[in-house]
N, CA, C and O atoms as a Tinker XYZ file with bonds, in Angstrom:
   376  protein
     1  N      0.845000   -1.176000    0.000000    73     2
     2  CA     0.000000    0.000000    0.000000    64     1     3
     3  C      0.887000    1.235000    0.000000    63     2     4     5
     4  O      1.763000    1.499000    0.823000    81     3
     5  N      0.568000    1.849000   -0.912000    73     3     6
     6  CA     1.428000    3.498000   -0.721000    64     5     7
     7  C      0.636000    4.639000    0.140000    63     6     8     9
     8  O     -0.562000    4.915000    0.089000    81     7
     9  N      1.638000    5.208000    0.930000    73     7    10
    10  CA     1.463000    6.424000    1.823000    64     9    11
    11  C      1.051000    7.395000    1.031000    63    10    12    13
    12  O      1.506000    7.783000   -0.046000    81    11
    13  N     -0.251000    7.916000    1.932000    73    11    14
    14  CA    -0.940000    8.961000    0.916000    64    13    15
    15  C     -1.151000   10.379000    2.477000    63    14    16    17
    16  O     -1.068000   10.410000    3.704000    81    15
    17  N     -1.309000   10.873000    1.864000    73    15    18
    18  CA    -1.796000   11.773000    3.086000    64    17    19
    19  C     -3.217000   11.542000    3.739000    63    18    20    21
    20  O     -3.296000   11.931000    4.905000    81    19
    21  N     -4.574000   10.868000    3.089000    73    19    22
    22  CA    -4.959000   10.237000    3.844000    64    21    23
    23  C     -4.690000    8.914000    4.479000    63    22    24    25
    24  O     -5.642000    8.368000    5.035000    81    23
    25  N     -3.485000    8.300000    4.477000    73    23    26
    26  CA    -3.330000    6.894000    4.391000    64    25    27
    27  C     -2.352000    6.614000    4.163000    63    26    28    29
    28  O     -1.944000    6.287000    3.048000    81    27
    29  N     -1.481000    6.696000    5.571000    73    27    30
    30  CA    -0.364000    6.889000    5.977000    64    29    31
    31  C      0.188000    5.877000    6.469000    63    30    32    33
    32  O     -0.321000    5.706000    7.577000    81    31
    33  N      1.247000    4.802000    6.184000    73    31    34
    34  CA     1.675000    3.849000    6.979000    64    33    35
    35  C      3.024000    4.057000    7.558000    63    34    36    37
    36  O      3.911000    4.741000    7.047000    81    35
    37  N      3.103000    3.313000    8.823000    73    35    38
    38  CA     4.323000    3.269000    9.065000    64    37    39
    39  C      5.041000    2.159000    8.792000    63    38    40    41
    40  O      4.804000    1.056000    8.301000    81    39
    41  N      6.173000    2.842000    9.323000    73    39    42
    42  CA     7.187000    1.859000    8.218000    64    41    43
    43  C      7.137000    0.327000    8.531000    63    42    44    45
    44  O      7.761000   -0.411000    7.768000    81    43
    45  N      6.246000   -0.387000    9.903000    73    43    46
    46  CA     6.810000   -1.424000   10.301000    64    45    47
    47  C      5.379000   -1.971000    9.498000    63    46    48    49
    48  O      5.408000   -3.153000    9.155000    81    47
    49  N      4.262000   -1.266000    9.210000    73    47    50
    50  CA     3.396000   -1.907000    8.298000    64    49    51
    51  C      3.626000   -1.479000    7.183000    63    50    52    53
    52  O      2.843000   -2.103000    6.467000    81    51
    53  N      4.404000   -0.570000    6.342000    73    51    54
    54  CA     5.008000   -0.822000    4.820000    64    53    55
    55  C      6.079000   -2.208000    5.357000    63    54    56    57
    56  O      5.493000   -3.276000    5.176000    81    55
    57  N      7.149000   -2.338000    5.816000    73    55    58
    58  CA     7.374000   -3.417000    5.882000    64    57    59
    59  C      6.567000   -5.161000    5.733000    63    58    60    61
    60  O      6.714000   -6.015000    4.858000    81    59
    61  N      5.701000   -5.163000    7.014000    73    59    62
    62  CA     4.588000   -6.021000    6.998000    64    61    63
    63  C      4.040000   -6.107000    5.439000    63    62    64    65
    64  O      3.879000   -7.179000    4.855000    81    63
    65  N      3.779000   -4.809000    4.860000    73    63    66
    66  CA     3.107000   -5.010000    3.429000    64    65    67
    67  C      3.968000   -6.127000    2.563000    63    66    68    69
    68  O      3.578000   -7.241000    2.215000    81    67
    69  N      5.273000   -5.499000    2.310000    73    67    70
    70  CA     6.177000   -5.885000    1.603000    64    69    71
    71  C      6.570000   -7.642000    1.537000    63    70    72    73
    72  O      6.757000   -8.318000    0.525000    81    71
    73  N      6.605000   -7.979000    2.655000    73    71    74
    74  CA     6.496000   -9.209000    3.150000    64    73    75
    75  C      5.496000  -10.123000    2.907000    63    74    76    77
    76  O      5.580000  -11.330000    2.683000    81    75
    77  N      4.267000   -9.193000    3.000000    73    75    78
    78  CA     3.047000  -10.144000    2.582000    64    77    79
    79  C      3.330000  -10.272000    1.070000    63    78    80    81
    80  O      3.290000  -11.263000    0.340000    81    79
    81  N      3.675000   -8.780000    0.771000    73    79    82
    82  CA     3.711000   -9.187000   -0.905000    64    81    83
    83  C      4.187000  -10.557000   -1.637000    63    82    84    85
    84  O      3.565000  -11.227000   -2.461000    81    83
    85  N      5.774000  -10.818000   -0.959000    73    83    86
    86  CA     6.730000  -11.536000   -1.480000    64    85    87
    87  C      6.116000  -12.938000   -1.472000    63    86    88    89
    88  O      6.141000  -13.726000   -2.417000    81    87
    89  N      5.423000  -13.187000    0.033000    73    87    90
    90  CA     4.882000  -14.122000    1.173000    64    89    91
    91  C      3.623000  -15.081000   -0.428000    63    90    92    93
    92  O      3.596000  -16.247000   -0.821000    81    91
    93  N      2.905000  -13.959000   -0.819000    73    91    94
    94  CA     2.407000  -14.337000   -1.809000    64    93    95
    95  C      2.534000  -14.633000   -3.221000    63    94    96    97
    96  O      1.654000  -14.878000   -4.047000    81    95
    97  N      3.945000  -14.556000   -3.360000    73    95    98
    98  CA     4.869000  -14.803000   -4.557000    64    97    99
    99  C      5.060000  -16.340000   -4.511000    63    98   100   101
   100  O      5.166000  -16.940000   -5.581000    81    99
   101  N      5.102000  -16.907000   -3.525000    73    99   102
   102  CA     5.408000  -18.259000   -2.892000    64   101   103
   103  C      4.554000  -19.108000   -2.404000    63   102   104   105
   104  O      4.617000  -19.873000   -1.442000    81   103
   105  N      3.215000  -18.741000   -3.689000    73   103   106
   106  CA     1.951000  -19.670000   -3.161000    64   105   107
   107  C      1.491000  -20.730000   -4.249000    63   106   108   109
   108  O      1.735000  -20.173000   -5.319000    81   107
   109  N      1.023000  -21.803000   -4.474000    73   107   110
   110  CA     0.389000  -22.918000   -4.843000    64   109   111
   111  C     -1.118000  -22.773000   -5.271000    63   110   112   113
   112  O     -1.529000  -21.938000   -4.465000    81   111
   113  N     -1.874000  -23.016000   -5.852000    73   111   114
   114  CA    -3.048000  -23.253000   -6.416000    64   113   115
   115  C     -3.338000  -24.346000   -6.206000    63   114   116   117
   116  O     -2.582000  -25.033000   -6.893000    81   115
   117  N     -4.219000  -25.171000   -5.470000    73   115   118
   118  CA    -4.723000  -26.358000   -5.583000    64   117   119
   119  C     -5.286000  -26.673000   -6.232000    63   118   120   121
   120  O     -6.177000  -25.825000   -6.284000    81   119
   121  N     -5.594000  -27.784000   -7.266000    73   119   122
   122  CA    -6.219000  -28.312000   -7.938000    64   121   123
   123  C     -7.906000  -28.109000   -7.622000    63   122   124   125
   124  O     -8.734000  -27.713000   -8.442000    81   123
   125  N     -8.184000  -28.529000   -6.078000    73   123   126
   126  CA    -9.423000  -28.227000   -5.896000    64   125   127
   127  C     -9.489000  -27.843000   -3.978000    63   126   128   129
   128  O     -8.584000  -27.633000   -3.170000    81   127
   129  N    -10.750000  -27.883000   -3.854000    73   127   130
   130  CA   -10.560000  -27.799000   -2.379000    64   129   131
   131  C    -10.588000  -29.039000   -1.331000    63   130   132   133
   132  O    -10.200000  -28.836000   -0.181000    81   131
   133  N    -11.072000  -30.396000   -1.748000    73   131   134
   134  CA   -10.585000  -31.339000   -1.576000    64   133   135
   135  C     -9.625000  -31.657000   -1.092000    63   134   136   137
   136  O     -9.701000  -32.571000   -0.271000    81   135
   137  N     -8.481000  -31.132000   -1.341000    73   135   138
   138  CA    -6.973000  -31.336000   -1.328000    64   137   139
   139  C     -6.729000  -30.585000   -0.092000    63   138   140   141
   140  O     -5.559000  -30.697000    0.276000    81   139
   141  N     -7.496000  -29.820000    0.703000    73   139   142
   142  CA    -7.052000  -29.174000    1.520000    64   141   143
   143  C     -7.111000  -29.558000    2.711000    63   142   144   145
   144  O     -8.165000  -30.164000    2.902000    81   143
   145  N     -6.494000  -29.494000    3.579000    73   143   146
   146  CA    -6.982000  -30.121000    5.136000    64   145   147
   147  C     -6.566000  -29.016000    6.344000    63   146   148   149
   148  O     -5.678000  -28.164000    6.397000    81   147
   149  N     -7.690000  -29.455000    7.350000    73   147   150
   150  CA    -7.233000  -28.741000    8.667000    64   149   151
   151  C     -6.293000  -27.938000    8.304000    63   150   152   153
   152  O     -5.875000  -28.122000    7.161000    81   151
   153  N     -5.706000  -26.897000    9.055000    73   151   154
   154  CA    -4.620000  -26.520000    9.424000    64   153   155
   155  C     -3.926000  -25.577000    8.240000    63   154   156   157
   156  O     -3.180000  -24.606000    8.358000    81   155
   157  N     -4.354000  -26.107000    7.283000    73   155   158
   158  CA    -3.472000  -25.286000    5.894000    64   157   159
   159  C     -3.775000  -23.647000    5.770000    63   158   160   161
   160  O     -4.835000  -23.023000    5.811000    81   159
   161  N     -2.739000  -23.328000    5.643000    73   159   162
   162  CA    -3.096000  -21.628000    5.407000    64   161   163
   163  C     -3.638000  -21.564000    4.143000    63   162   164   165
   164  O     -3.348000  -22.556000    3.475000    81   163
   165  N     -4.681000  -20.327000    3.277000    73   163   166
   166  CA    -4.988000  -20.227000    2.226000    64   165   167
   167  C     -5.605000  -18.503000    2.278000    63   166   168   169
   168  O     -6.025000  -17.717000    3.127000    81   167
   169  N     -5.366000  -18.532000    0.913000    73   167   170
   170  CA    -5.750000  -17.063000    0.584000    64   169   171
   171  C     -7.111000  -17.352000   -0.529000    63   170   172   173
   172  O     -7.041000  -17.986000   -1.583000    81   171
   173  N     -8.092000  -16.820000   -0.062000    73   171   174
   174  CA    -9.099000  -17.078000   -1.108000    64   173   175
   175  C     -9.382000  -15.675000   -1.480000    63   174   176   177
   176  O     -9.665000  -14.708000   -0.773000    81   175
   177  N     -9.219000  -15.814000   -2.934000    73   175   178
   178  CA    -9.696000  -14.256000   -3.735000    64   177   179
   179  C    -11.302000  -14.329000   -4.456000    63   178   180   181
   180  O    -11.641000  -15.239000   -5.212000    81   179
   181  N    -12.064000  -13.347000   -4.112000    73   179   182
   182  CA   -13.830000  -13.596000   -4.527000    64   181   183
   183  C    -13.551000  -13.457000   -5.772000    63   182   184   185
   184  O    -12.358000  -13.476000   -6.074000    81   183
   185  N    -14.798000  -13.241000   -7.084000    73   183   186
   186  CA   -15.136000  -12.594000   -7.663000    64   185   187
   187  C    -14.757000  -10.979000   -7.717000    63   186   188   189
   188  O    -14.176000  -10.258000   -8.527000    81   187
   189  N    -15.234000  -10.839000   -6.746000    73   187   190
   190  CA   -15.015000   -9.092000   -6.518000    64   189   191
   191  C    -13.214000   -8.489000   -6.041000    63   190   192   193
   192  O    -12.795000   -7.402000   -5.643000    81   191
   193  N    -12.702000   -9.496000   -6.263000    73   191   194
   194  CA   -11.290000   -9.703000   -5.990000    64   193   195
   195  C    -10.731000   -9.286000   -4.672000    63   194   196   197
   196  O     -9.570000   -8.957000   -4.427000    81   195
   197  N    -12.170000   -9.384000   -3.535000    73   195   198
   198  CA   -12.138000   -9.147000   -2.030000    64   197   199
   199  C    -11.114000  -10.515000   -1.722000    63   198   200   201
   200  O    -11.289000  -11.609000   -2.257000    81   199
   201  N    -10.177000  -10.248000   -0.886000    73   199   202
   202  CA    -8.926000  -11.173000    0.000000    64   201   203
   203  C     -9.088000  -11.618000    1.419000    63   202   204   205
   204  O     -8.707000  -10.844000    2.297000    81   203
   205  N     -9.597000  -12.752000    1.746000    73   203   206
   206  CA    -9.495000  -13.536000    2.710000    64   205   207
   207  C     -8.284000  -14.578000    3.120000    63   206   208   209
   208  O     -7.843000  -15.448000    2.370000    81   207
   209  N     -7.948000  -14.377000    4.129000    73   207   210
   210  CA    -7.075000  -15.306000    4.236000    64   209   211
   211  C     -7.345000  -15.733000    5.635000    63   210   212   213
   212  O     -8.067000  -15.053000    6.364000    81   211
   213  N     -6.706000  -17.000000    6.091000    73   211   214
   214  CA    -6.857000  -17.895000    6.939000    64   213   215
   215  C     -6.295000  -18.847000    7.211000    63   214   216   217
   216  O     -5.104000  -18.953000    6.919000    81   215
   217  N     -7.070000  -19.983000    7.947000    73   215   218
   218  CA    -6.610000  -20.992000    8.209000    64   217   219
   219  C     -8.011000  -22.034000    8.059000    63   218   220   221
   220  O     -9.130000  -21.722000    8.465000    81   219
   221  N     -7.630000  -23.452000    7.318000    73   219   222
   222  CA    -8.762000  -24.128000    6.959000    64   221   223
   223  C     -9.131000  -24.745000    8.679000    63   222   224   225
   224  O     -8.284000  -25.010000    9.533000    81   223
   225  N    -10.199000  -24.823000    8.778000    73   223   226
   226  CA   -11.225000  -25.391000    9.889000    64   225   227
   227  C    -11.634000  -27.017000    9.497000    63   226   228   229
   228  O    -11.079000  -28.012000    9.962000    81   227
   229  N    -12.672000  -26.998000    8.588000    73   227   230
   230  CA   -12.856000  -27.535000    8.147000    64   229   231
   231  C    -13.156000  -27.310000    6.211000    63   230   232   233
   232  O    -13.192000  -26.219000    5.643000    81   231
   233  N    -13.330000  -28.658000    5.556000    73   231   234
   234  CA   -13.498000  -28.609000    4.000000    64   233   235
   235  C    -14.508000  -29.718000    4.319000    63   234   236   237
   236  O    -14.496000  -30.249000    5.430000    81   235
   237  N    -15.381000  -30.079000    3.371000    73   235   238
   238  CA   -16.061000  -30.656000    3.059000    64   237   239
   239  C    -15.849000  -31.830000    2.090000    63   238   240   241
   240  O    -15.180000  -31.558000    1.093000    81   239
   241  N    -16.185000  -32.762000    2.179000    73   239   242
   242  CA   -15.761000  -34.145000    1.005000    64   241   243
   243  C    -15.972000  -34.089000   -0.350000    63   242   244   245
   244  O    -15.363000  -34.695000   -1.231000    81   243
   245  N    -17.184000  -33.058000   -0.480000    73   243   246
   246  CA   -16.755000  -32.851000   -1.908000    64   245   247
   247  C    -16.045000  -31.369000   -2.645000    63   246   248   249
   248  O    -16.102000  -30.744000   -3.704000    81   247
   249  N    -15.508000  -31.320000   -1.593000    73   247   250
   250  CA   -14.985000  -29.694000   -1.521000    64   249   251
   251  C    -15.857000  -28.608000   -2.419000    63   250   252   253
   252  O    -15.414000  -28.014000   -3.402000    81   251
   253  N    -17.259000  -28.468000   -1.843000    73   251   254
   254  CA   -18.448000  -27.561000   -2.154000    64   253   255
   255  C    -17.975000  -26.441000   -0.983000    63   254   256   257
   256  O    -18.054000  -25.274000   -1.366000    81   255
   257  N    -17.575000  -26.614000    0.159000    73   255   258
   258  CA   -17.099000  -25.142000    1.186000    64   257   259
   259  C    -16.671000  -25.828000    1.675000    63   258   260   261
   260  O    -16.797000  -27.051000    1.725000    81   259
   261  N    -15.563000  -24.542000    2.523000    73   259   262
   262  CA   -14.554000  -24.711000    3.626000    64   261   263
   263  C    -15.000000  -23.710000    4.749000    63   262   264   265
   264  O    -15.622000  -22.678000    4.498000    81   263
   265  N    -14.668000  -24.062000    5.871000    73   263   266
   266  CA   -14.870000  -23.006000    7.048000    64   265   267
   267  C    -13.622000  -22.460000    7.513000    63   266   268   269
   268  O    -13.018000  -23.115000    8.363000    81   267
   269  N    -13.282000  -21.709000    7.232000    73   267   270
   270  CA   -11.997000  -20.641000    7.616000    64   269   271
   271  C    -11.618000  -20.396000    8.789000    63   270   272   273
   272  O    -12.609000  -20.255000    9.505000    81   271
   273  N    -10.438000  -20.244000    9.481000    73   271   274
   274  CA   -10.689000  -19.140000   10.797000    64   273   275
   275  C     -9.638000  -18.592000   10.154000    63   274   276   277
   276  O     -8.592000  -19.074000    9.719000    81   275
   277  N    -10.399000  -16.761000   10.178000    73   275   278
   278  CA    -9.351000  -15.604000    9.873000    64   277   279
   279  C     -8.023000  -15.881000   10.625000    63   278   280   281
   280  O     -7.848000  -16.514000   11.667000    81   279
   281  N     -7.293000  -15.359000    9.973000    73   279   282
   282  CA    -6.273000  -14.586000   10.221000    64   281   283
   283  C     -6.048000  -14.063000   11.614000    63   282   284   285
   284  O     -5.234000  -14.310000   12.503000    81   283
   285  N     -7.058000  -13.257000   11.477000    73   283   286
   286  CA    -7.002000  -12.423000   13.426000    64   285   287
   287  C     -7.557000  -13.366000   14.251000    63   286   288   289
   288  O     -7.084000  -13.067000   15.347000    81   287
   289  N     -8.237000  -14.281000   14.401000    73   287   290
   290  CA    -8.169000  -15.267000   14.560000    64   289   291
   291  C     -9.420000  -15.196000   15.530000    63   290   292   293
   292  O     -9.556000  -15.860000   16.557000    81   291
   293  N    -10.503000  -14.065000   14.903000    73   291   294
   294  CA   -11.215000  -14.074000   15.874000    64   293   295
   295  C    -12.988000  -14.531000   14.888000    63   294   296   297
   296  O    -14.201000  -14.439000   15.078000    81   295
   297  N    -12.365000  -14.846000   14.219000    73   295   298
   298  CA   -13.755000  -14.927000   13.338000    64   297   299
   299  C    -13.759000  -16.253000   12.602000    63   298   300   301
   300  O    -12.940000  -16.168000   11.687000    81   299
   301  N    -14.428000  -17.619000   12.628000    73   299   302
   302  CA   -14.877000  -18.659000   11.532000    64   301   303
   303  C    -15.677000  -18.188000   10.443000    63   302   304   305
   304  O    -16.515000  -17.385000   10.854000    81   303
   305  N    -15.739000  -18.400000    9.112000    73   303   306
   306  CA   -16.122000  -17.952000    8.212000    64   305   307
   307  C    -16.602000  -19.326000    7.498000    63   306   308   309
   308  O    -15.924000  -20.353000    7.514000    81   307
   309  N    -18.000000  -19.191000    6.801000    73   307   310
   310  CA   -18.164000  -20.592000    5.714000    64   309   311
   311  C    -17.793000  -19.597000    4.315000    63   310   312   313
   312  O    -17.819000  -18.392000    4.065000    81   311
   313  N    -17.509000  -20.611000    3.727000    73   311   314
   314  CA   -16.859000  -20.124000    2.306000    64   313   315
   315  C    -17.667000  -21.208000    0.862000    63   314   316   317
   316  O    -17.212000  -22.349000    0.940000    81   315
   317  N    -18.652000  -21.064000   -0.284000    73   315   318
   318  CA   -18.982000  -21.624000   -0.502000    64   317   319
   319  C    -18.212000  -21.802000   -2.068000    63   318   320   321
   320  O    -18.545000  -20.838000   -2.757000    81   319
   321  N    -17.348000  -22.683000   -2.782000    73   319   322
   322  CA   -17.058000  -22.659000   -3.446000    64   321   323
   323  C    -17.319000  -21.798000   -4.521000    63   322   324   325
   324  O    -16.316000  -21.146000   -4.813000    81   323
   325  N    -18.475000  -21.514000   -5.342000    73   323   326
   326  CA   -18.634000  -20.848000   -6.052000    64   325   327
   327  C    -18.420000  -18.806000   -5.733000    63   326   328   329
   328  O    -18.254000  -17.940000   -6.593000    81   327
   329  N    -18.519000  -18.635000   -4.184000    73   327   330
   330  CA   -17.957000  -17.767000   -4.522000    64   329   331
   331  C    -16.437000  -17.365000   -4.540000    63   330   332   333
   332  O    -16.254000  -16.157000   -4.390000    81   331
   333  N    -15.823000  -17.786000   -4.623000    73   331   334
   334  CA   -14.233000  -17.922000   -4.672000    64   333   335
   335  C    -14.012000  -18.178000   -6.106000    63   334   336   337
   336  O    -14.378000  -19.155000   -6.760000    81   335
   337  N    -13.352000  -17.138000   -6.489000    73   335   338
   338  CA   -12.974000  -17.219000   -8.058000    64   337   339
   339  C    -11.139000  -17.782000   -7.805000    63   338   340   341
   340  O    -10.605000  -17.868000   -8.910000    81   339
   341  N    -10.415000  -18.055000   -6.948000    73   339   342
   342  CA    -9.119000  -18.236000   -6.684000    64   341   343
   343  C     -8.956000  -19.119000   -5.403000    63   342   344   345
   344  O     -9.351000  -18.663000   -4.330000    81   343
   345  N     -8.404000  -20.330000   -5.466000    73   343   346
   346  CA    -7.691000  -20.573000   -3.507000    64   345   347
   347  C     -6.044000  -20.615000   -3.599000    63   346   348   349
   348  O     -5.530000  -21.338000   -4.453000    81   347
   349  N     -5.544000  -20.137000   -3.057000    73   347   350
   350  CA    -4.342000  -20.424000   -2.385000    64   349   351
   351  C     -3.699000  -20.554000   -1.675000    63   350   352   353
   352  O     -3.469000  -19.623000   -0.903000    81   351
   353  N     -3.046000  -21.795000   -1.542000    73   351   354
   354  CA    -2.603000  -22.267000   -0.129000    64   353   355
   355  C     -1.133000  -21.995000   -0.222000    63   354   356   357
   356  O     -0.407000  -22.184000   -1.198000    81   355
   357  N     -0.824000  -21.528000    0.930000    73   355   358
   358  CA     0.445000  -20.895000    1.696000    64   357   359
   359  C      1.515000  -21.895000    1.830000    63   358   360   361
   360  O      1.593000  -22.856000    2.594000    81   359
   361  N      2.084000  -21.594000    1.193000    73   359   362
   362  CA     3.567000  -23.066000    1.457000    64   361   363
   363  C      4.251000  -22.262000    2.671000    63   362   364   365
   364  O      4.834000  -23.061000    3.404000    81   363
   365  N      4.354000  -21.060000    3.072000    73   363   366
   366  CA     5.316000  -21.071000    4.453000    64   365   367
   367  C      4.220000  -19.808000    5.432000    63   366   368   369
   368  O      3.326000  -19.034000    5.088000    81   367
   369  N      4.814000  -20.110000    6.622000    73   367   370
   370  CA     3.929000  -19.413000    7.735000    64   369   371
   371  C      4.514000  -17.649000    8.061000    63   370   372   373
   372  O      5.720000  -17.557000    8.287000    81   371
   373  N      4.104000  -16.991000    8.072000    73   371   374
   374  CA     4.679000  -16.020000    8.795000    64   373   375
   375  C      4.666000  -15.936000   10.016000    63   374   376
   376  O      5.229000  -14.996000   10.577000    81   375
């Protein structure tokens, strides 16, 4: 994100940015959601190219949705396949 005068970061979240950037240079596409289990980090991008990321909860057997827990780690989320135009799962942790 660039520093604007409304929207100002400091440097340890331009850093943080930068990191995420790279962080996502170094991600995988799964074939489907199937493939995913417990525990796996993933970035799911909508349609609307809104960014979720998380940690899988649960997936479902025919990988129709997954239940997320954010990031902040304060929220479970259901996720229903069709709206997710993207998944990606995180090969390393920050």
């Amino acid at each position: 994100m660039i520093c604007t005068p409304s929207n100002c970061e400091t440097p340890a979240e331009q850093s943080r940015e930068l990191i995420r950037e790279s962080w996502i240079s170094t991600l995988l596409s799964p074939a489907n959601w199937q493939e995913l289990m417990p525990g796996d980090t993933v970035l799911l991008i909508g349609h609307d190219q809104q960014r979720n990321t998380g940690t899988v909860d649960t997936a479902s057997a025919d990988g129709s949705f997954l239940w997320i827990m954010h990031s902040n780690g304060n929220e479970r989320r259901l996720f229903i396949k069709d709206e997710v135009s993207r998944t990606v799962l995180v090969l390393m942790d920050l």
